[in-house]
N, C-alpha and C positions, 0 to 999 in steps of 0.2 A: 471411246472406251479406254485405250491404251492413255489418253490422256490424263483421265481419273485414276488410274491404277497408277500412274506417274505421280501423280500428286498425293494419293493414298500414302506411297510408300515414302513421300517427301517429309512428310507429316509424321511418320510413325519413326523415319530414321532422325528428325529433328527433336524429337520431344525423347528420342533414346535415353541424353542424356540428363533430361531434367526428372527422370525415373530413374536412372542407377543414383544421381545424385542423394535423390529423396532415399532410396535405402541406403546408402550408407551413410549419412548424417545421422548418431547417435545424439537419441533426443532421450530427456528425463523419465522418468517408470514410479518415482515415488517408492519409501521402505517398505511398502506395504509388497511388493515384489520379490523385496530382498527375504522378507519376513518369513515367505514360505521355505524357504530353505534352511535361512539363519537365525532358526529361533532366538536362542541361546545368545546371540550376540544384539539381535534386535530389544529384548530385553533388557539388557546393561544398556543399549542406545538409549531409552526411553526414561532413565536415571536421572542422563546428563541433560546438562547447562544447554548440550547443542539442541536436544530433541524439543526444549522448552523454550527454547531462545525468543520466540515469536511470538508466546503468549505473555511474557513478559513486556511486551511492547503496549505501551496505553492503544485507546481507538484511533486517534492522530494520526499516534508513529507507524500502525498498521498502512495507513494508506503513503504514510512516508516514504519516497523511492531513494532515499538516503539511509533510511532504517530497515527497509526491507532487504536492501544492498546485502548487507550483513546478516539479517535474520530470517532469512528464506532462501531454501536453496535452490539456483542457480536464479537469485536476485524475483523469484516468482513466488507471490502472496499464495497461488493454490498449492505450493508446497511450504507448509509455514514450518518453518526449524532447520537447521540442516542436516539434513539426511545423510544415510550412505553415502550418496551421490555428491555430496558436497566435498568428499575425500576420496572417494573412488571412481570420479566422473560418470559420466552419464549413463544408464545402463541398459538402453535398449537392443544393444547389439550383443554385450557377451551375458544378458539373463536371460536369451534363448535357449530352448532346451537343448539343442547340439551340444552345447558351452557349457553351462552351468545343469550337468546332470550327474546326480550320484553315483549310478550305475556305472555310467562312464570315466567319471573322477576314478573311483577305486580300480576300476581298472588298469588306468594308464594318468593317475595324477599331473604327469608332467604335460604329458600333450594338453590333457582340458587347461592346465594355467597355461599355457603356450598361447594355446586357440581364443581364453579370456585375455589375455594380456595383446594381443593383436587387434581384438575385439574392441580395445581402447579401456579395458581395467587397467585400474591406477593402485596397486597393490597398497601403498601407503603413501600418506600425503608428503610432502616436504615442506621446511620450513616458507618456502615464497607461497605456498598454498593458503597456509596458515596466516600469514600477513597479508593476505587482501583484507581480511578483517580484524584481524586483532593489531592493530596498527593506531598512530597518533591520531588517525581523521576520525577516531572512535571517542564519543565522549566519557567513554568507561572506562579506556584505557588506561593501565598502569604498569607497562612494561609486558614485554612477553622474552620470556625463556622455552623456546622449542623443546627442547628435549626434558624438561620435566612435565611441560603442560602435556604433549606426547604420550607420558607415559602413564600421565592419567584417564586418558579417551584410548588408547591401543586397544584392539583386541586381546582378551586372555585367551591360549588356548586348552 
C-alpha cells in the first residue's frame, strides 16, 4: 500500500509541471473574444487590409504555408487574417475575466493594464513586428514606412 501511494504521488509530483506549463502557455482566442468587449475597434478592424488578408489569397495560396505565413494569424488557416492577436499577442491569459473586466478597469485602470500587460498584452506592435510580413520575401512588397502605415491600422480613441 505505502508503495502505491509512493508511486501515486510520484506521478502526480511529476506531471506537476507539465500542468502549470500548459496554463501558462498563452495560446490564440480569435477576434471574436476581443469583439465582446471592443466593439467599436473590432469594427474599424474588419475595414482593413489585415482583417481581409486571407480572403484575398486564390484556393492554392490558402493551403500555401508560405502564404498563410503572412495571411493568418499566428501562421494558422483556422484563423484566417490577422487579428488582434497578430499585434497584441496571444490572448488567452490577459482576456480572462480578472484582466480584461469593465467593472474593474474603471475602477483601478492602471492595475487592470499592469495585470493585462504581465498577462503577455502587447499594447502596440513595433516595427520588427510589422516586418515579419511586410518585408522583401513578400511578393507584394513595395517598401514599408512604419510609422505612417501605423497610423493608418492604430486604434482611434
Amino acid at each position: 500500500m505505502q508503495r502505491l501511494i509512493l508511486l501515486l504521488s510520484c506521478v502526480v509530483i511529476l506531471s506537476l509541471p507539465i500542468y502549470v506549463q500548459a496554463e501558462t502557455a498563452a495560446t490564440y482566442v480569435g477576434a471574436k473574444k476581443c469583439k465582446t468587449c471592443h466593439i467599436k475597434i473590432h469594427k474599424t478592424w474588419k475595414q482593413t487590409k489585415h482583417a481581409t488578408t486571407f480572403d484575398r489569397l486564390n484556393e492554392q495560396e490558402k493551403k500555401d504555408p508560405s502564404c498563410i505565413e503572412c495571411h493568418a494569424t499566428n501562421k494558422d488557416p483556422n484563423l484566417p487574417g490577422i487579428h488582434c492577436e497578430g499585434c497584441h499577442g496571444p490572448g488567452s491569459l490577459f482576456t480572462k475575466a480578472k484582466i480584461m473586466n469593465k467593472k474593474k478597469y474603471k475602477a483601478d485602470p492602471e492595475k487592470q493594464r499592469k495585470l493585462a500587460l504581465e498577462a503577455g498584452l502587447i499594447l502596440a506592435p513595433d516595427e520588427n513586428n510589422c516586418k515579419q510580413c511586410h518585408n522583401e520575401k513578400s511578393p507584394h512588397y513595395q517598401g514599408f514606412d512604419f510609422k505612417a502605415r501605423y497610423e493608418e491600422i492604430k486604434h482611434k480613441k
